[in-house]
PDB file as gemmi writes it, atoms N, CA and C in Angstrom:
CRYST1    1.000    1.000    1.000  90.00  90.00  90.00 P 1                      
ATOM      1  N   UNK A   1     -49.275 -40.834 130.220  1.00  0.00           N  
ATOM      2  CA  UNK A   1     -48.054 -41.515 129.916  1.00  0.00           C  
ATOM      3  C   UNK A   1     -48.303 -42.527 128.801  1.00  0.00           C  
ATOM      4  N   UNK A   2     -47.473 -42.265 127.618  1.00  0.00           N  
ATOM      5  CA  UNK A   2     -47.848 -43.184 126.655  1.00  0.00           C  
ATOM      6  C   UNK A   2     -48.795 -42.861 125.439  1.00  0.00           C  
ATOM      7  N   UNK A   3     -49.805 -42.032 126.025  1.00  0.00           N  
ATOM      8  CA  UNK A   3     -50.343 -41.470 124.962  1.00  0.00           C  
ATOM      9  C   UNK A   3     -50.455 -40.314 124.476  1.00  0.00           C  
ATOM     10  N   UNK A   4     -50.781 -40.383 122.815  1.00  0.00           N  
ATOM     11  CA  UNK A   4     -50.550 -39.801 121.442  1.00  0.00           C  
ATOM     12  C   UNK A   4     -51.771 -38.744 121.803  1.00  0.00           C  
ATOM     13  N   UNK A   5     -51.784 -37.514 121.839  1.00  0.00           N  
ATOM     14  CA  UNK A   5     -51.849 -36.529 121.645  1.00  0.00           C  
ATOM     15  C   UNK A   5     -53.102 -36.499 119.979  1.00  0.00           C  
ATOM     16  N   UNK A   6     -53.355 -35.159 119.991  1.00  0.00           N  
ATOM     17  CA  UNK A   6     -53.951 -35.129 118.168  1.00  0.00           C  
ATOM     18  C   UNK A   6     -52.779 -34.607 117.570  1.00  0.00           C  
ATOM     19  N   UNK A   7     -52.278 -33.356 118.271  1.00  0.00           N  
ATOM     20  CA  UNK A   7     -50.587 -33.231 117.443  1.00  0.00           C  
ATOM     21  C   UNK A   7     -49.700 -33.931 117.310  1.00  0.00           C  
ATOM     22  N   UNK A   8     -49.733 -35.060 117.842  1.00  0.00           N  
ATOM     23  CA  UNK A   8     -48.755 -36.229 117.489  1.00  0.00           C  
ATOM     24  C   UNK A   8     -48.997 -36.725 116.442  1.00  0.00           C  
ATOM     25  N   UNK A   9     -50.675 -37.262 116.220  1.00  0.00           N  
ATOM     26  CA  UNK A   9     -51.236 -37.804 115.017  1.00  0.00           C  
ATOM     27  C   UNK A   9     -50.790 -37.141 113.693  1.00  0.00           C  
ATOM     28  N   UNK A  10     -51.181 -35.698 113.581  1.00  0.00           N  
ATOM     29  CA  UNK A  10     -51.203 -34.959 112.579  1.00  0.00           C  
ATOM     30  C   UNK A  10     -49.647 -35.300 112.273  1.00  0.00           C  
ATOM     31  N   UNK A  11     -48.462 -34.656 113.173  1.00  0.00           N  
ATOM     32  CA  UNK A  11     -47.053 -34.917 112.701  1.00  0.00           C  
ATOM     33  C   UNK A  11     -46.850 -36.025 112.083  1.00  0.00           C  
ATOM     34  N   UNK A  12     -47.145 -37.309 112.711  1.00  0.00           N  
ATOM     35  CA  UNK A  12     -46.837 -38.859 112.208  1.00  0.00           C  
ATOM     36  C   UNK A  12     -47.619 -38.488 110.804  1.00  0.00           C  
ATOM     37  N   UNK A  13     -49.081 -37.847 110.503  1.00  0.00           N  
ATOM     38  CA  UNK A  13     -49.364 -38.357 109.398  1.00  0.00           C  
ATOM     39  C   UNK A  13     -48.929 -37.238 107.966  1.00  0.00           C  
ATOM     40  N   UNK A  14     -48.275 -36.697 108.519  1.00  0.00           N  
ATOM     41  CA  UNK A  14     -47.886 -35.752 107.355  1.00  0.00           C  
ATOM     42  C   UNK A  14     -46.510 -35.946 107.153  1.00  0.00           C  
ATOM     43  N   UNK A  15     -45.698 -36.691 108.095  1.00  0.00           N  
ATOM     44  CA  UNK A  15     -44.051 -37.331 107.684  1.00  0.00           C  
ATOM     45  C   UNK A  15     -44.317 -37.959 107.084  1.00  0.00           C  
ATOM     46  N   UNK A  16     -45.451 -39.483 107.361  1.00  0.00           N  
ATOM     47  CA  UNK A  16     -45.923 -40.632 106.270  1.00  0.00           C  
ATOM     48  C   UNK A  16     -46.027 -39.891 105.063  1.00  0.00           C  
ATOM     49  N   UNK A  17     -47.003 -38.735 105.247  1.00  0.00           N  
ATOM     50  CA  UNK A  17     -46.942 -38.313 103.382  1.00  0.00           C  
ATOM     51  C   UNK A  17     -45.725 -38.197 102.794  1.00  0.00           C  
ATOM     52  N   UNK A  18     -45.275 -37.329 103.587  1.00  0.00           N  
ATOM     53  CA  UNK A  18     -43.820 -36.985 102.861  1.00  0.00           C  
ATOM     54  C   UNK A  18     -43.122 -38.307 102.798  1.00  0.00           C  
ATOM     55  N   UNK A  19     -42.929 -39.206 103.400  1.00  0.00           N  
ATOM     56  CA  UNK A  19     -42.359 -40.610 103.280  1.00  0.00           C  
ATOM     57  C   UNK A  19     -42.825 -40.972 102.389  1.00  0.00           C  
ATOM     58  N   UNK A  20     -43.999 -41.517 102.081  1.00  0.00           N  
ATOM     59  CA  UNK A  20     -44.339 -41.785 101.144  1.00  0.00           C  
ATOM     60  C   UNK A  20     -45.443 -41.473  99.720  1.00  0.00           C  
ATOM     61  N   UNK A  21     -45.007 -40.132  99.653  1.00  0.00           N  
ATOM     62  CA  UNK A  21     -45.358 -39.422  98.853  1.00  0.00           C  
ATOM     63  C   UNK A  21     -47.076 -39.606  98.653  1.00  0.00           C  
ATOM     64  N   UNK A  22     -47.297 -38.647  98.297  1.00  0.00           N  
ATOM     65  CA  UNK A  22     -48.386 -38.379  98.089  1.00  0.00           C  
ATOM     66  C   UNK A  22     -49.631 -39.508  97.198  1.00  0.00           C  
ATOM     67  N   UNK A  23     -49.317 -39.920  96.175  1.00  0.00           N  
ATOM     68  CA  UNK A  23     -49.746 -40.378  95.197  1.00  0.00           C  
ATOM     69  C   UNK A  23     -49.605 -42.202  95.525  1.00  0.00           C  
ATOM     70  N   UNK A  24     -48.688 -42.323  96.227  1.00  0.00           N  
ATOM     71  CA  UNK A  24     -48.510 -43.457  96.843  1.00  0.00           C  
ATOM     72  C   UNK A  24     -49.432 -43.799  98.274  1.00  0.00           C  
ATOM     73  N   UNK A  25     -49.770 -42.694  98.566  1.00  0.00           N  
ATOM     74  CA  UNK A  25     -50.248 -43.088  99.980  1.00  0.00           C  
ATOM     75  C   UNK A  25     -52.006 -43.361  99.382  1.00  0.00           C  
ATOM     76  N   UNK A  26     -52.132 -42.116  98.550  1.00  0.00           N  
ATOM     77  CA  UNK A  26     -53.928 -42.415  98.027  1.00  0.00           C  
ATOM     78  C   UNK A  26     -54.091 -43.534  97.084  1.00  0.00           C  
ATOM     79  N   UNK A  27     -53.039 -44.206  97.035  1.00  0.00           N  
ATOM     80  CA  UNK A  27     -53.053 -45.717  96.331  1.00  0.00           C  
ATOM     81  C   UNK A  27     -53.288 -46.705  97.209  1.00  0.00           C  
ATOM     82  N   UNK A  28     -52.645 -46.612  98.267  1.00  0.00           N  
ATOM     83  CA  UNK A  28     -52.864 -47.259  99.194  1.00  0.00           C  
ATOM     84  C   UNK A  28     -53.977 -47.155  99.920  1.00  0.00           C  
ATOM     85  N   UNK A  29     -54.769 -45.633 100.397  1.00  0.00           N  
ATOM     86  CA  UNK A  29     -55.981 -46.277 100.755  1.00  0.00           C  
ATOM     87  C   UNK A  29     -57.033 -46.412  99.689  1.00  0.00           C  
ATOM     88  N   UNK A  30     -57.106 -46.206  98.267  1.00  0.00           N  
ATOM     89  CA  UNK A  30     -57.831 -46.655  97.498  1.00  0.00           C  
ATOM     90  C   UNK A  30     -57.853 -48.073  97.336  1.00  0.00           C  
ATOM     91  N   UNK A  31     -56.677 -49.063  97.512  1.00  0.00           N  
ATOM     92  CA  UNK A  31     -56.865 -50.362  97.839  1.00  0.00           C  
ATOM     93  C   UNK A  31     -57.530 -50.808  99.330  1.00  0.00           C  
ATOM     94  N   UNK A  32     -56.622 -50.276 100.106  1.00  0.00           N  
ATOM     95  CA  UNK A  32     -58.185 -50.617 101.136  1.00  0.00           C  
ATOM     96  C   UNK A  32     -59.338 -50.466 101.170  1.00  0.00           C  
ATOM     97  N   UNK A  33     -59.735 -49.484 100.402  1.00  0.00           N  
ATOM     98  CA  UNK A  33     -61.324 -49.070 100.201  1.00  0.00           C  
ATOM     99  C   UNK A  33     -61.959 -50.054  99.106  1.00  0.00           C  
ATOM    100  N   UNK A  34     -61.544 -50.595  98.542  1.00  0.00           N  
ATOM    101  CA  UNK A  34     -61.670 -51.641  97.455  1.00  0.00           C  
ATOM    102  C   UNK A  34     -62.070 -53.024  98.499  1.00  0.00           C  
ATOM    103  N   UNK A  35     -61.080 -53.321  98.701  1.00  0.00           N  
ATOM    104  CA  UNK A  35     -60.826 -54.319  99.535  1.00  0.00           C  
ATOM    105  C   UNK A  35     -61.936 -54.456 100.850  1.00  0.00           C  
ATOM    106  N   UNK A  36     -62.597 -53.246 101.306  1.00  0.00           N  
ATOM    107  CA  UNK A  36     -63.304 -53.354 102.166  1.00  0.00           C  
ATOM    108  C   UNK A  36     -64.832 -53.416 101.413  1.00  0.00           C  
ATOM    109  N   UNK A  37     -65.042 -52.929 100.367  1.00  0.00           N  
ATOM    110  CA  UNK A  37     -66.108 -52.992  99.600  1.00  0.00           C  
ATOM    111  C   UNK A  37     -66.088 -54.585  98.661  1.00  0.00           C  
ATOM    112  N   UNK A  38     -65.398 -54.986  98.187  1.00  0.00           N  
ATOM    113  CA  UNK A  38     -65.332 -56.511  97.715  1.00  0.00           C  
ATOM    114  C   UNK A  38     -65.697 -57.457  99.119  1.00  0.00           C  
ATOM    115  N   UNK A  39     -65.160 -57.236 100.760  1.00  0.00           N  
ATOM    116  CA  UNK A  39     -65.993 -57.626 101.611  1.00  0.00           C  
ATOM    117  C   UNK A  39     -67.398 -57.564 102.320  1.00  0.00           C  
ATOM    118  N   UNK A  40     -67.441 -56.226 101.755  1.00  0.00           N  
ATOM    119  CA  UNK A  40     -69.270 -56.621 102.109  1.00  0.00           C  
ATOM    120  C   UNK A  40     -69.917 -56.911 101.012  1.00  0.00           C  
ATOM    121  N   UNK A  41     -69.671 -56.705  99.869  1.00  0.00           N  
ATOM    122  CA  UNK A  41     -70.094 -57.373  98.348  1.00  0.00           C  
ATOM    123  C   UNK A  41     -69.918 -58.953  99.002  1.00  0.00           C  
ATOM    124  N   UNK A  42     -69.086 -59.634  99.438  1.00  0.00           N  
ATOM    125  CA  UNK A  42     -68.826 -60.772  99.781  1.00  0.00           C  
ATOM    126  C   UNK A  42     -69.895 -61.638 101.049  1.00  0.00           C  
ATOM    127  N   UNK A  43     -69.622 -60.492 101.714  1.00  0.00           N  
ATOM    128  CA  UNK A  43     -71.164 -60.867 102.583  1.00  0.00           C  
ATOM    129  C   UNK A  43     -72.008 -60.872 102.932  1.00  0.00           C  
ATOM    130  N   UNK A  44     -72.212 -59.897 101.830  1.00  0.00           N  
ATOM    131  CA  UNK A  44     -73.847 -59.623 101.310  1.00  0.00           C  
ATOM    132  C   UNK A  44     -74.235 -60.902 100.480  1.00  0.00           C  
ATOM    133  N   UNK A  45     -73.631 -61.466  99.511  1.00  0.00           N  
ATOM    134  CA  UNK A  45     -74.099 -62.636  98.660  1.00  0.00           C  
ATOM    135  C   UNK A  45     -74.372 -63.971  99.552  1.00  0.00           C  
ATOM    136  N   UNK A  46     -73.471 -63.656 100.492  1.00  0.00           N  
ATOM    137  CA  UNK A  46     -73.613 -65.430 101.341  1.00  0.00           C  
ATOM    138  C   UNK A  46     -74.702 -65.275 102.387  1.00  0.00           C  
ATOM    139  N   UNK A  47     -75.582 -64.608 102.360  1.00  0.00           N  
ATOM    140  CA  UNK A  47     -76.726 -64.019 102.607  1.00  0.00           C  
ATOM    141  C   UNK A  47     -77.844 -64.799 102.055  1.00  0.00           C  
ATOM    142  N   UNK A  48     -78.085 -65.904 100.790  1.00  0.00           N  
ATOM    143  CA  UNK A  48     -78.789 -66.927 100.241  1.00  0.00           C  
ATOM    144  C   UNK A  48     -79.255 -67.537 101.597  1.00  0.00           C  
ATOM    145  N   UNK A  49     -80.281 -67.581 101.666  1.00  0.00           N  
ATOM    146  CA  UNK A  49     -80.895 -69.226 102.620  1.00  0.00           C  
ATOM    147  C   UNK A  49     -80.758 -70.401 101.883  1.00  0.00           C  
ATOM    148  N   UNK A  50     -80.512 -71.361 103.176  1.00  0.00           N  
ATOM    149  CA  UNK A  50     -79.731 -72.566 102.945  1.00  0.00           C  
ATOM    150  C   UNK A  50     -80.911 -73.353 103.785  1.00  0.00           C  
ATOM    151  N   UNK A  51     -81.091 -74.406 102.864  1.00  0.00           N  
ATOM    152  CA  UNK A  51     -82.080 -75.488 103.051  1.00  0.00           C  
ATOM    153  C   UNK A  51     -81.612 -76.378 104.575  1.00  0.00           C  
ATOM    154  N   UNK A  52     -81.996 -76.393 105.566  1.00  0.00           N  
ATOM    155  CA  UNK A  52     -82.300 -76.503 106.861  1.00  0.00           C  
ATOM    156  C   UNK A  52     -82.262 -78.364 106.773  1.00  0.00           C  
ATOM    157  N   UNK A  53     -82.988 -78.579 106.078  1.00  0.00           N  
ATOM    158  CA  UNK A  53     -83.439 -80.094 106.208  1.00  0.00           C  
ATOM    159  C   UNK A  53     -82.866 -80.853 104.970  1.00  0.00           C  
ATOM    160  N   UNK A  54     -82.440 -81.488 105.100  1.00  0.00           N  
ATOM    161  CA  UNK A  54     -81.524 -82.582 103.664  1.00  0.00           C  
ATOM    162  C   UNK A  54     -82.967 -83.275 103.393  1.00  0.00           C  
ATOM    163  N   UNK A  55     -83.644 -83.731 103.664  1.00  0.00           N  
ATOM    164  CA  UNK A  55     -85.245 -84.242 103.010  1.00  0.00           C  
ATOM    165  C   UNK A  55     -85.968 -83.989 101.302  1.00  0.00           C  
ATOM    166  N   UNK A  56     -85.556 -82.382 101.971  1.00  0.00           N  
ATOM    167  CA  UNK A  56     -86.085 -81.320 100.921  1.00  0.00           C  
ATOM    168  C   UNK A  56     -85.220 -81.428  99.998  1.00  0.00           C  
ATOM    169  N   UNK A  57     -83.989 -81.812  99.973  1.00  0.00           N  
ATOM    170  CA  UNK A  57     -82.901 -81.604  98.442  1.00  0.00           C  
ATOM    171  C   UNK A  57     -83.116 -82.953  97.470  1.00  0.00           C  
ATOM    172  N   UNK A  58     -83.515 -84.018  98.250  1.00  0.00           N  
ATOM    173  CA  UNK A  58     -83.937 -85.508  97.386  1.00  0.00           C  
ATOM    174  C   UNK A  58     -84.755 -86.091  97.744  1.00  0.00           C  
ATOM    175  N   UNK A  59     -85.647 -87.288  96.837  1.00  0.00           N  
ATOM    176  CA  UNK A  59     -86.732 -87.746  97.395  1.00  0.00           C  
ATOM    177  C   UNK A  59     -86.792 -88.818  98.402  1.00  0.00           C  
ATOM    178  N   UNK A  60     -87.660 -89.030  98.748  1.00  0.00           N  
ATOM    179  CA  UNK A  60     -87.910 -90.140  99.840  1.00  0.00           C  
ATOM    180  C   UNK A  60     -87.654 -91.571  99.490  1.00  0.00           C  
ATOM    181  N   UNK A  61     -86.788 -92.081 100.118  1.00  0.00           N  
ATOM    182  CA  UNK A  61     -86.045 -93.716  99.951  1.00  0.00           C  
ATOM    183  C   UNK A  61     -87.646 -94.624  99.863  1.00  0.00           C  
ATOM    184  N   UNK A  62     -87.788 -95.637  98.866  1.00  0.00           N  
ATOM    185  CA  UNK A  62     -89.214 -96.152  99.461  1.00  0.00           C  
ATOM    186  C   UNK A  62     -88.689 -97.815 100.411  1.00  0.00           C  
ATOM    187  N   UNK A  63     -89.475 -98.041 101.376  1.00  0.00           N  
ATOM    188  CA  UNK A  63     -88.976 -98.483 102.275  1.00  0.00           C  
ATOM    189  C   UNK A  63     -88.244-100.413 101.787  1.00  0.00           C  
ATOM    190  N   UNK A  64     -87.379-100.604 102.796  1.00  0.00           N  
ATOM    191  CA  UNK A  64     -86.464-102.071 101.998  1.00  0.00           C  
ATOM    192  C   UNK A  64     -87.458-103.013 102.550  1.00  0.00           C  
ATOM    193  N   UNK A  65     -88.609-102.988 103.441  1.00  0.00           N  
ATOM    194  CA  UNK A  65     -89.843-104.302 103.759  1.00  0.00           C  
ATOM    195  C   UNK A  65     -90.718-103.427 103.496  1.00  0.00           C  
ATOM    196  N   UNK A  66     -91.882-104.559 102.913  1.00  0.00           N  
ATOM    197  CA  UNK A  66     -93.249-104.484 102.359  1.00  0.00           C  
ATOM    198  C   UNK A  66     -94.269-105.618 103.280  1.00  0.00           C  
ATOM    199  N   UNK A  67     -95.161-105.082 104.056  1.00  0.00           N  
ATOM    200  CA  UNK A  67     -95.556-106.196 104.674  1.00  0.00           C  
ATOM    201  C   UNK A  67     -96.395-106.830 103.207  1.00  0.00           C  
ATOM    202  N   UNK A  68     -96.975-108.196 103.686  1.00  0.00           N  
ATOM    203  CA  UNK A  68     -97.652-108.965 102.890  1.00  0.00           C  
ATOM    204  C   UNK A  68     -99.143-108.461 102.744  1.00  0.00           C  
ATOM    205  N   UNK A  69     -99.418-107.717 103.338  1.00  0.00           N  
ATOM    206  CA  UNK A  69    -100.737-106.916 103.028  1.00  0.00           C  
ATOM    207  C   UNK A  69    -100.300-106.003 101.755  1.00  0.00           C  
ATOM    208  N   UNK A  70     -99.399-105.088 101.585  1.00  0.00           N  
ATOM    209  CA  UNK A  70     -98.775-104.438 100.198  1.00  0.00           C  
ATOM    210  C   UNK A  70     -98.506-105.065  99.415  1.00  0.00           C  
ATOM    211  N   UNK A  71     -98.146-105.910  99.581  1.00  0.00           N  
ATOM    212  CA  UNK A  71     -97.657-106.731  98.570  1.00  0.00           C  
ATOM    213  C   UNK A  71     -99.007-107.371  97.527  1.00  0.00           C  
ATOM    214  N   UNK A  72     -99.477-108.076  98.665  1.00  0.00           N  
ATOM    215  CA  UNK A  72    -100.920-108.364  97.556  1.00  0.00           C  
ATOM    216  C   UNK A  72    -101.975-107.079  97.147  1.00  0.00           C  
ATOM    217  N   UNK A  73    -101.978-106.236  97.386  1.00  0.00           N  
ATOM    218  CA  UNK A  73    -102.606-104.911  96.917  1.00  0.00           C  
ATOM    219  C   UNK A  73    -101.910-104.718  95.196  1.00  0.00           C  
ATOM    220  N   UNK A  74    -100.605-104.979  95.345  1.00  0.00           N  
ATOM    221  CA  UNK A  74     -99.948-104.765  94.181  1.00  0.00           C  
ATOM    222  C   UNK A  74     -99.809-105.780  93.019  1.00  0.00           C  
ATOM    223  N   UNK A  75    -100.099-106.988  93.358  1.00  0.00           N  
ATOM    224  CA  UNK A  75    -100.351-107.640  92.684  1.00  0.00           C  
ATOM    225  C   UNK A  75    -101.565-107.778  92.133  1.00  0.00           C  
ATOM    226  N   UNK A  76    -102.810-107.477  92.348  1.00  0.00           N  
ATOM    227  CA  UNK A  76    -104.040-107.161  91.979  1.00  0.00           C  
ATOM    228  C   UNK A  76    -104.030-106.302  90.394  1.00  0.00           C  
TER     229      UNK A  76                                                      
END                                                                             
């Protein structure tokens, strides 16, 4: 009850042709086929590794206190 048959399929898809003609319909799935290939082109590229640790993208802050032992090292 309810379900489509393979001769149902075939009928529905050969009225669609005739509905919408021939040349129109292989336009249409030539854009989906496009469209599905620009998506894995798409997620294939975002596929790059991505730096894990923010450390690694800039250098190390040097620290805002210096004990007085550094300090006179540097003055030397």
């Amino acid at each position: 009850m309810g379900g489509f048959s393979l001769m149902h399929w075939l009928v529905f898809g050969v009225i669609a042709i005739l509905v919408l003609g021939g040349g129109r319909f292989s336009n249409m799935m030539g854009d989906v086929a496009k469209g599905i290939k620009s998506f894995k082109k798409g997620m294939a590229e975002e596929d790059d590794p991505v730096p894990t640790r923010i450390e690694a993208q800039r250098p190390a802050a040097e620290p805002a206190y210096q004990p007085e032992a550094e300090r006179a090292r540097e003055d030397r």
